[in-house]
TORKOL-4160 file (C-alpha; in steps of 0.2 Angstrom, whole numbers, padded with zeros to 4 digits, m for minus):
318
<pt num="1" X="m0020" Y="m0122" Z="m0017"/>
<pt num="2" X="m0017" Y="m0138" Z="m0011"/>
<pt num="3" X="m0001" Y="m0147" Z="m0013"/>
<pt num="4" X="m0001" Y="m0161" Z="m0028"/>
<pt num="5" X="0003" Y="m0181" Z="m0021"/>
<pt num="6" X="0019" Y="m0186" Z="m0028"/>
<pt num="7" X="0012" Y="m0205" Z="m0033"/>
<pt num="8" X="0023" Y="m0219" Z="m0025"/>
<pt num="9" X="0039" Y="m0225" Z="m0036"/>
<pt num="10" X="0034" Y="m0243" Z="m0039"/>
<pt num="11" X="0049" Y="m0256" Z="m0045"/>
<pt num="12" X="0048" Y="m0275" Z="m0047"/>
<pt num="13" X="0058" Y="m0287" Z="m0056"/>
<pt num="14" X="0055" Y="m0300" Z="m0070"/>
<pt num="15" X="0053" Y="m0319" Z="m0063"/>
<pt num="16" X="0052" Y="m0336" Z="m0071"/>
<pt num="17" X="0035" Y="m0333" Z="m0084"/>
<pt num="18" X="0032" Y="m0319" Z="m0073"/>
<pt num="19" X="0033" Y="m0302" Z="m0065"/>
<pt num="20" X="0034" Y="m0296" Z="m0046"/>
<pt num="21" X="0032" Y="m0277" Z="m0039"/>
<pt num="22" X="0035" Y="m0272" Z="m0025"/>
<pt num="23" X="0027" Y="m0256" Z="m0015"/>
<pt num="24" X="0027" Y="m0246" Z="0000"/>
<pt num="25" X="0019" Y="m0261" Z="0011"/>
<pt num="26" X="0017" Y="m0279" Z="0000"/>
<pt num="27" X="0025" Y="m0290" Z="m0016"/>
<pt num="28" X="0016" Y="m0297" Z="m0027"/>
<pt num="29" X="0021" Y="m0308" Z="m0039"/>
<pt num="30" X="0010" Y="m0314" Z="m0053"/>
<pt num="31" X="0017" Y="m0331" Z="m0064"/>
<pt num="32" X="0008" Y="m0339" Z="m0080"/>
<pt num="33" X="0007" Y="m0357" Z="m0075"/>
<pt num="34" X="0007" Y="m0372" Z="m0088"/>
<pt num="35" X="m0013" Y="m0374" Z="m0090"/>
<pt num="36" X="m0013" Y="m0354" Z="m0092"/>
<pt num="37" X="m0019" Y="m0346" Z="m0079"/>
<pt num="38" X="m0012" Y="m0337" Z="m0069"/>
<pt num="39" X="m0006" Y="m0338" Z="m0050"/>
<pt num="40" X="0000" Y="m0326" Z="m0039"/>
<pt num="41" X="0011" Y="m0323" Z="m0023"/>
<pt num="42" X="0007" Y="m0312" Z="m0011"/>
<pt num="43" X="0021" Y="m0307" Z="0003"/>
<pt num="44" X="0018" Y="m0290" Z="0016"/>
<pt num="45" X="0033" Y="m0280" Z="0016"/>
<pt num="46" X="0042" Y="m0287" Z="0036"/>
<pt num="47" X="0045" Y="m0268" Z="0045"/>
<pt num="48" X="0064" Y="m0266" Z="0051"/>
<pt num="49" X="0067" Y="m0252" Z="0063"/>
<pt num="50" X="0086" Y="m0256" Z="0060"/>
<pt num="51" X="0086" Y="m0257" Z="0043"/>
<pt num="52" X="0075" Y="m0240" Z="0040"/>
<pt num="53" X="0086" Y="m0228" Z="0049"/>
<pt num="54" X="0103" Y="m0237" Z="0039"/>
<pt num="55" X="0090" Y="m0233" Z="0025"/>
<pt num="56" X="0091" Y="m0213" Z="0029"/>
<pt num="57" X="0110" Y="m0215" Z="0028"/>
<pt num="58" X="0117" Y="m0207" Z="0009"/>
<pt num="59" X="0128" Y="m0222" Z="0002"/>
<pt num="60" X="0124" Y="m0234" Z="0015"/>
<pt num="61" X="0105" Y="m0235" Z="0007"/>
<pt num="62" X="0112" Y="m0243" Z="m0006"/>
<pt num="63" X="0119" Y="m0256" Z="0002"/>
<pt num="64" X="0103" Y="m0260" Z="0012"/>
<pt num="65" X="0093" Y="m0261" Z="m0003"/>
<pt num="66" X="0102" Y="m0273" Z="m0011"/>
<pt num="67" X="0102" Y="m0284" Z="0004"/>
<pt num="68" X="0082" Y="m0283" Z="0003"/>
<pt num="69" X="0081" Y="m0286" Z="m0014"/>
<pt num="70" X="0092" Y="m0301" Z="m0013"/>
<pt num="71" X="0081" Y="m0311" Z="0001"/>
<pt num="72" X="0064" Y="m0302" Z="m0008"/>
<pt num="73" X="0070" Y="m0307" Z="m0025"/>
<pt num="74" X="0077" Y="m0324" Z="m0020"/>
<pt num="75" X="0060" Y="m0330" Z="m0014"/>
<pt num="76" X="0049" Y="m0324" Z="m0028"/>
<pt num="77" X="0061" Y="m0331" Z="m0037"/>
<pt num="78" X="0059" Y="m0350" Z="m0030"/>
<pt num="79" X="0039" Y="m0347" Z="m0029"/>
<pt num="80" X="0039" Y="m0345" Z="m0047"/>
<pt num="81" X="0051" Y="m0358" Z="m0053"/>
<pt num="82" X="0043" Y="m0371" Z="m0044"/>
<pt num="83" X="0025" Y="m0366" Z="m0043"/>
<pt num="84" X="0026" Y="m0363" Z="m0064"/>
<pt num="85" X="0024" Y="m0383" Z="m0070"/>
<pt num="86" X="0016" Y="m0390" Z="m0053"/>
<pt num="87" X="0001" Y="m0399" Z="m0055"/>
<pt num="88" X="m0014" Y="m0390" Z="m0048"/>
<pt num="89" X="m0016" Y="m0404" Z="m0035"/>
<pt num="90" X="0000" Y="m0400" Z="m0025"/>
<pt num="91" X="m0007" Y="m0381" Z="m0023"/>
<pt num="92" X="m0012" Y="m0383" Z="m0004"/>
<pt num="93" X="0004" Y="m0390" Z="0001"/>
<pt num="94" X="0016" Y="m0380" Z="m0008"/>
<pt num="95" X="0005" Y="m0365" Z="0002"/>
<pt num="96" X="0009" Y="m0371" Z="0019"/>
<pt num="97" X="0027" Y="m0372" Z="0014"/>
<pt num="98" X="0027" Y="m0355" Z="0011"/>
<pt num="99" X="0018" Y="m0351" Z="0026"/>
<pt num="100" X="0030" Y="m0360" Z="0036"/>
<pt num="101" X="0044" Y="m0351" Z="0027"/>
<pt num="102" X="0037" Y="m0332" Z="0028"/>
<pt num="103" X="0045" Y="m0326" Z="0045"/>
<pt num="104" X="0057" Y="m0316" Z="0049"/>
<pt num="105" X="0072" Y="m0328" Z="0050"/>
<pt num="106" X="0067" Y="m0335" Z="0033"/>
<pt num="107" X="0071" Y="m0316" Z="0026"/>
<pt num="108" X="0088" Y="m0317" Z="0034"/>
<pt num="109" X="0091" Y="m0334" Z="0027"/>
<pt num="110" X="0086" Y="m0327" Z="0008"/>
<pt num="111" X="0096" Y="m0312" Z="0012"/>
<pt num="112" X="0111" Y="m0322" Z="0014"/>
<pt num="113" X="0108" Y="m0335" Z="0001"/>
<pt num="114" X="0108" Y="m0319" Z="m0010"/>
<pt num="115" X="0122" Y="m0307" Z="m0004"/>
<pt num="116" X="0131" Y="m0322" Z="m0005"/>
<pt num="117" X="0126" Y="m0325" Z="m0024"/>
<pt num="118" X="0131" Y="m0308" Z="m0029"/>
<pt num="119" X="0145" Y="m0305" Z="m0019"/>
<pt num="120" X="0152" Y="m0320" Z="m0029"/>
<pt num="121" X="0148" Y="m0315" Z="m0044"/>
<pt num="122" X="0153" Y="m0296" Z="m0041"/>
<pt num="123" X="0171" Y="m0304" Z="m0033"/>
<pt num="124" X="0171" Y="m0315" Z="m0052"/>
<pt num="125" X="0167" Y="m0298" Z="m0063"/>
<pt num="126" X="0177" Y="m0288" Z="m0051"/>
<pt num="127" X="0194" Y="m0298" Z="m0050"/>
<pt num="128" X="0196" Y="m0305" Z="m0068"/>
<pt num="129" X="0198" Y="m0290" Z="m0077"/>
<pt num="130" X="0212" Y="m0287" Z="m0062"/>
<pt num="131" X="0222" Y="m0302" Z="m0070"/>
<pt num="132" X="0219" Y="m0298" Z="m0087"/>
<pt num="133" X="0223" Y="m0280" Z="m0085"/>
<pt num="134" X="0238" Y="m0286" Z="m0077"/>
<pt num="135" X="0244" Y="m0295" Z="m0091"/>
<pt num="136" X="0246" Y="m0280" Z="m0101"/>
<pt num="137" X="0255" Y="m0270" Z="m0088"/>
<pt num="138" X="0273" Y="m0272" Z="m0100"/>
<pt num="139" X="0265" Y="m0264" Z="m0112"/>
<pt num="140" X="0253" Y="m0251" Z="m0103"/>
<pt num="141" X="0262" Y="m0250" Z="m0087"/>
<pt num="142" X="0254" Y="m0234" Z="m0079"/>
<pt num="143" X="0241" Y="m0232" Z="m0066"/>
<pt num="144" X="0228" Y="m0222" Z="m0077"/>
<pt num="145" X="0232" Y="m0235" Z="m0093"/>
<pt num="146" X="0227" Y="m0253" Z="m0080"/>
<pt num="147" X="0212" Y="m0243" Z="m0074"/>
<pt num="148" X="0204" Y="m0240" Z="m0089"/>
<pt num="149" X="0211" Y="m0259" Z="m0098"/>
<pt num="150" X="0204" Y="m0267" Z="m0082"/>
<pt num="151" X="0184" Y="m0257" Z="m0084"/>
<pt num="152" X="0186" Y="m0261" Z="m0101"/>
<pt num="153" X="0189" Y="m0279" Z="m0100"/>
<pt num="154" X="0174" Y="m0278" Z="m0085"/>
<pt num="155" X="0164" Y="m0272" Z="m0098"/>
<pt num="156" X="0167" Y="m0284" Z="m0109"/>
<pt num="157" X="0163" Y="m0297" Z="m0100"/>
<pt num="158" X="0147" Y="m0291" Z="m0095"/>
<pt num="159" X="0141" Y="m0286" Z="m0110"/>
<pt num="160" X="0148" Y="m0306" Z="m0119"/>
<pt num="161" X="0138" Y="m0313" Z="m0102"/>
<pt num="162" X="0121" Y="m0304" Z="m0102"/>
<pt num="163" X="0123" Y="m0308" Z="m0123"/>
<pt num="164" X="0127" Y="m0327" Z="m0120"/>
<pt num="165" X="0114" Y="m0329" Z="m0106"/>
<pt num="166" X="0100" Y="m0319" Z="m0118"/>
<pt num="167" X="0103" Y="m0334" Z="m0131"/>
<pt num="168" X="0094" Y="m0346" Z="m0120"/>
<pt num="169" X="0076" Y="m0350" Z="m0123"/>
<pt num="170" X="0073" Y="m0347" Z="m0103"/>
<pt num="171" X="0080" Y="m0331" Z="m0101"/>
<pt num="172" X="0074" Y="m0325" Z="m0117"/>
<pt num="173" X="0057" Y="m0325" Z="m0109"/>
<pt num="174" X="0063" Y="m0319" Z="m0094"/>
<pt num="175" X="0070" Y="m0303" Z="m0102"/>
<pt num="176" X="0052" Y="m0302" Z="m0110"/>
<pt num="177" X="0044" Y="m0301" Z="m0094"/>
<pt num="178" X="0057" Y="m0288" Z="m0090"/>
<pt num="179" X="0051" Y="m0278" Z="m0101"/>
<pt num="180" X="0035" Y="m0278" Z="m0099"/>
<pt num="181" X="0037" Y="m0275" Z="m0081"/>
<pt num="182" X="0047" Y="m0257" Z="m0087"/>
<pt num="183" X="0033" Y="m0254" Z="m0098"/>
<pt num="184" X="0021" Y="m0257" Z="m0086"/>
<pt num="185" X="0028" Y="m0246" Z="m0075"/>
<pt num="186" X="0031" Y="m0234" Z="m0088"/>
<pt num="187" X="0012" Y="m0234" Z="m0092"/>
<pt num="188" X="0008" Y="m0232" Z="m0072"/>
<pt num="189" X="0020" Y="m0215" Z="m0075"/>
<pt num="190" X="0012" Y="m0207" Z="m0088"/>
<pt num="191" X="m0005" Y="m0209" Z="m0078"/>
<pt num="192" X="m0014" Y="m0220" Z="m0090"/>
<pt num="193" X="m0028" Y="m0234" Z="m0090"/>
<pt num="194" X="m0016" Y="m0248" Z="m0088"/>
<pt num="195" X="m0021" Y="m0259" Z="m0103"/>
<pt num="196" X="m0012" Y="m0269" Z="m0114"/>
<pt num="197" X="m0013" Y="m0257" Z="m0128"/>
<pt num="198" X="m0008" Y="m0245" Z="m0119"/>
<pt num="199" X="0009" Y="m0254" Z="m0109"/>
<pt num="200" X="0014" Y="m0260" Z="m0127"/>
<pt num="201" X="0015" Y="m0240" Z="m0132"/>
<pt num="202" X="0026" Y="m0239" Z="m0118"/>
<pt num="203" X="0047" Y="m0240" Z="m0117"/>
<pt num="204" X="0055" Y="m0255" Z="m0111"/>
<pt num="205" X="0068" Y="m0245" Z="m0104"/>
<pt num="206" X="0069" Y="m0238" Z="m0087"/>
<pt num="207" X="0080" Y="m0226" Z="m0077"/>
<pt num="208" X="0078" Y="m0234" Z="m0060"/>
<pt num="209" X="0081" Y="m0255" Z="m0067"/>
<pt num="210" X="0096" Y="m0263" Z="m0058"/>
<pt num="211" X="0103" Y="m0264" Z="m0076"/>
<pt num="212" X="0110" Y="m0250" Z="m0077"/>
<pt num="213" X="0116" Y="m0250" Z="m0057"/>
<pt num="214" X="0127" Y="m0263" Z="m0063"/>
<pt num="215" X="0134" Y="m0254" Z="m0078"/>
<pt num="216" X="0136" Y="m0240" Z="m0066"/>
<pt num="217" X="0147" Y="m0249" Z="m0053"/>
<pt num="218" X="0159" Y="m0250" Z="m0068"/>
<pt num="219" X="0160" Y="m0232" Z="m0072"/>
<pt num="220" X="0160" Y="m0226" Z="m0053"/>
<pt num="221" X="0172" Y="m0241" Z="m0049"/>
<pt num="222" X="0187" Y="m0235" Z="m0063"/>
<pt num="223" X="0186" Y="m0217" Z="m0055"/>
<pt num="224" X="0187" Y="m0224" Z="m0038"/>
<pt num="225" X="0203" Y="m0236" Z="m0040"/>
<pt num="226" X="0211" Y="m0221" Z="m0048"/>
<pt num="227" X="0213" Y="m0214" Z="m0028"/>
<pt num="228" X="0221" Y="m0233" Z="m0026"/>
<pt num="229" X="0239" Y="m0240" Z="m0032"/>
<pt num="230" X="0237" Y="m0253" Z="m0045"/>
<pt num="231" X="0255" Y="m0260" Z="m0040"/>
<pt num="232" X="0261" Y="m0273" Z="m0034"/>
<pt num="233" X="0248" Y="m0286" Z="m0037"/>
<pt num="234" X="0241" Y="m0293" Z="m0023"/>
<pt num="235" X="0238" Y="m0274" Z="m0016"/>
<pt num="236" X="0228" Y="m0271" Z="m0031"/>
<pt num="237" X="0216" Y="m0287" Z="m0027"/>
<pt num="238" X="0213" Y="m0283" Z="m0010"/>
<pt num="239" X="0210" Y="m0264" Z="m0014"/>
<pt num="240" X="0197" Y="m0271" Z="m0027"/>
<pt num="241" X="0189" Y="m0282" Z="m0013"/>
<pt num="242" X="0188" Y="m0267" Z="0001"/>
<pt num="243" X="0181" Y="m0255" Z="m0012"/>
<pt num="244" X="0168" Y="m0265" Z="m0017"/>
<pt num="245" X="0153" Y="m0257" Z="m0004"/>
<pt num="246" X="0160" Y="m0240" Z="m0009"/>
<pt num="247" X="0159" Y="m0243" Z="m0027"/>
<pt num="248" X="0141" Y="m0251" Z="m0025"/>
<pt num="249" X="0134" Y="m0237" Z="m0010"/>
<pt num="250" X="0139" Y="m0222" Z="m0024"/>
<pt num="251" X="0133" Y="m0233" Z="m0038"/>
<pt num="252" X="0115" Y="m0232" Z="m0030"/>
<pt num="253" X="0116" Y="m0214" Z="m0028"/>
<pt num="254" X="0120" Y="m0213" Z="m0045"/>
<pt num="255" X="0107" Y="m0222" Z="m0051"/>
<pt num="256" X="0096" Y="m0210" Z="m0041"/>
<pt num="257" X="0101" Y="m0196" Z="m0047"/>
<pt num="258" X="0099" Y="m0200" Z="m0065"/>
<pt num="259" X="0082" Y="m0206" Z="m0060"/>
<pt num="260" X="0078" Y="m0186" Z="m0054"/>
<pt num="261" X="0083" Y="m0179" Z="m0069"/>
<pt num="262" X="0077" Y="m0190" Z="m0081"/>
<pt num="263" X="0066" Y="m0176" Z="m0086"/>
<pt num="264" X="0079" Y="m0162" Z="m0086"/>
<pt num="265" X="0085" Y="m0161" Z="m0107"/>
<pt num="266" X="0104" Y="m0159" Z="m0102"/>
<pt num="267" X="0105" Y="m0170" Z="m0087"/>
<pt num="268" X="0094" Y="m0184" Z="m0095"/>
<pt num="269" X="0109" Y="m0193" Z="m0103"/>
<pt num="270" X="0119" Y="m0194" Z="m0089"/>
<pt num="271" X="0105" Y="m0210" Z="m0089"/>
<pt num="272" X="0110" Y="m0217" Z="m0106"/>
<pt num="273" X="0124" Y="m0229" Z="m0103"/>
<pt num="274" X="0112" Y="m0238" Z="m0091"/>
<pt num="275" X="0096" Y="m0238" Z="m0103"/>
<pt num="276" X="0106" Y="m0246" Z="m0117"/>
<pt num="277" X="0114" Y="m0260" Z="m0105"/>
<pt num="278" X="0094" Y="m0263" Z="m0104"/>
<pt num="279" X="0092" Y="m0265" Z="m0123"/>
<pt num="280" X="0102" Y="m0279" Z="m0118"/>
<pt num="281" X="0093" Y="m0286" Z="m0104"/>
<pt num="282" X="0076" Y="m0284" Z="m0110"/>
<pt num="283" X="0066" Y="m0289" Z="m0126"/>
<pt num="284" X="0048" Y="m0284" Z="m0131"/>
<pt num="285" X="0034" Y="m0294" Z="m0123"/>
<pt num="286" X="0020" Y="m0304" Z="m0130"/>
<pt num="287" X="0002" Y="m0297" Z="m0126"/>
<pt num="288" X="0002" Y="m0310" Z="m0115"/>
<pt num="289" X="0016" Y="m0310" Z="m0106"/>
<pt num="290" X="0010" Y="m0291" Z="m0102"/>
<pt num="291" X="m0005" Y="m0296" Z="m0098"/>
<pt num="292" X="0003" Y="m0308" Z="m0083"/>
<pt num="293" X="0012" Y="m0291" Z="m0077"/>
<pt num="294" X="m0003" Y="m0280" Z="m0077"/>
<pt num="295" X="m0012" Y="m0293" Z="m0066"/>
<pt num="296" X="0004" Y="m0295" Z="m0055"/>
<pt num="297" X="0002" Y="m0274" Z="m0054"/>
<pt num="298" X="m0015" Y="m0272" Z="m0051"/>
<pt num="299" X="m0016" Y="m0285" Z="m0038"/>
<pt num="300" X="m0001" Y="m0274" Z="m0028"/>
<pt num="301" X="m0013" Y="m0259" Z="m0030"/>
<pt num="302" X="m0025" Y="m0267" Z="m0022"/>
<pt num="303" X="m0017" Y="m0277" Z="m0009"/>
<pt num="304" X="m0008" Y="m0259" Z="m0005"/>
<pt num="305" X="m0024" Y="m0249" Z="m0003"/>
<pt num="306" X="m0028" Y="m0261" Z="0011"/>
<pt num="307" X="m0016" Y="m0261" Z="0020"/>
<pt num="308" X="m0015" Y="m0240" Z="0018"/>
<pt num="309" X="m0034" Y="m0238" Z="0024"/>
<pt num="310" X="m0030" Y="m0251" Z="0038"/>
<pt num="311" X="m0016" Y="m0240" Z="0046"/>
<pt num="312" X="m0026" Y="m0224" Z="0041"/>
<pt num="313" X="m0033" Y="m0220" Z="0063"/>
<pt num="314" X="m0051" Y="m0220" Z="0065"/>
<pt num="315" X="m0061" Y="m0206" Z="0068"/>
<pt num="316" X="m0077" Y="m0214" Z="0072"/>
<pt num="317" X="m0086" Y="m0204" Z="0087"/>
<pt num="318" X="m0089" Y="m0216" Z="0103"/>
């Protein structure tokens, strides 16, 4: 009896009126532009000998996923923001920027532009709750009591920023489109037609969303800085700094390993502090706003198969 194929774990990320995915070999991204239609981006994945053996690495993995998300993300990211309101007329010209822009050195340069974004903000949610923490330190003076003030007030913070930022009419929309990429995925899962009835039966909640990588790296981070002193001050920062690959390498493992036992009744919940994070950073899509990430995942099933029966070898007899 034949072996059955495990299908390929798709994952994408919501964009400005749209969704990308991203799969073994391509990114799509497909946006709803201002006159309605819909427009899409199509990248190949760039191979990186380098990069795929660090990728074989436990904890370092994670390190190098975030780095190709960043320069991934960043230029779907800009594709959608500025393709979204142009006038159909500029089309041709925006195209040949993005053709001058789709080499290698161009993904370096998106790499940087986003490690660089997150490590700021990861250095802002990561040292702040150091000084507020520290402000209670008269009243809850021991190691253990800083620790847990310090993830508190992290988590507090991320919770008031995500709430804040969902306020907005933009990001509303973009947490839409967040969940209709989860459901779509969701809906790809469960090995059914991919329709809209269908996606909108589907969760908005996922196991493998960078959501709940981020809660994660609070809950690994306050076990880690309990191997660290918390005293005297400046020790404490730089701990914080140097830690912060650790923390985010054996977040990622984390959030793989709930993503293997999602199934698993027990072990499922170890997967629940991240799901309700997602409650937060997504919101139920419109029919059409599904229907813009369906088109964005089809359009990757297709441009995937390609490229598959293009590296399949020939066998055609000479």
């Amino acid at each position: 009896m034949s072996k059955q194929k495990t299908p390929p774990a798709y994952g994408g990320q919501a964009v400005v009126e749209g969704v990308m995915f991203g799969g073994k070999r391509n990114y799509v991204t497909a946006i709803r532009r201002t006159d309605g239609s819909i427009d899409f981006f199509r990248l190949p994945r760039v191979p990186n000998a380098k990069l795929a053996a660090f990728k074989k690495i436990p904890f370092l993995r994670g390190i190098i996923a975030l780095i190709e998300a960043s320069a991934n993300g960043t230029k779907h990211l800009n594709f959608s923001s500025e393709r979204y309101g142009l006038d159909p007329l500029d089309d041709d010209q925006l195209e040949n920027e993005e053709k001058k822009g789709s080499g290698l050195s161009m993904f370096f340069s998106l790499a940087v532009i986003g490690v660089i974004s997150f490590l700021f903000s990861k250095f802002v949610f990561t040292l702040v709750p150091v000084f507020l923490a520290e402000l209670t330190r008269p009243v809850f003076p021991s190691d253990a009591a800083q620790i847990g003030i310090e993830s508190l007030f992290k988590l507090i913070l991320l919770l008031g920023y995500i709430y804040f930022l969902s306020m907005t009419p933009l990001i509303k929309r973009v947490f839409q489109y967040h969940g209709a990429e989860h459901k779509v995925i969701n809906c790809y899962e469960q090995n059914l037609p991919i329709t809209v009835e269908n996606v909108q039966k589907q969760s908005r909640l996922h196991y493998r969303c960078g959501s709940s990588f981020i809660l994660f790296t609070i809950i690994v981070g306050m076990f880690v800085y309990l191997l660290v002193p918390t005293d005297p001050l400046w020790v404490r920062i730089l701990d914080r700094i140097a830690l912060i690959p650790i923390v985010l390498g054996i977040s990622f493992e984390v959030l793989q390993l709930t993503n293997r036992v999602r199934n698993i009744p027990v072990l499922k919940v170890l997967g629940y502090p991240g799901l309700w994070l997602q409650l937060l950073t997504t919101k139920e899509p419109k029919d059409d706003q599904v229907e813009v990430a369906i088109e964005s995942f089809n359009e990757l099933l297709r441009l995937e198969d390609i490229s598959e029966q293009r590296e399949k070898p020939s066998h055609n007899v000479i």
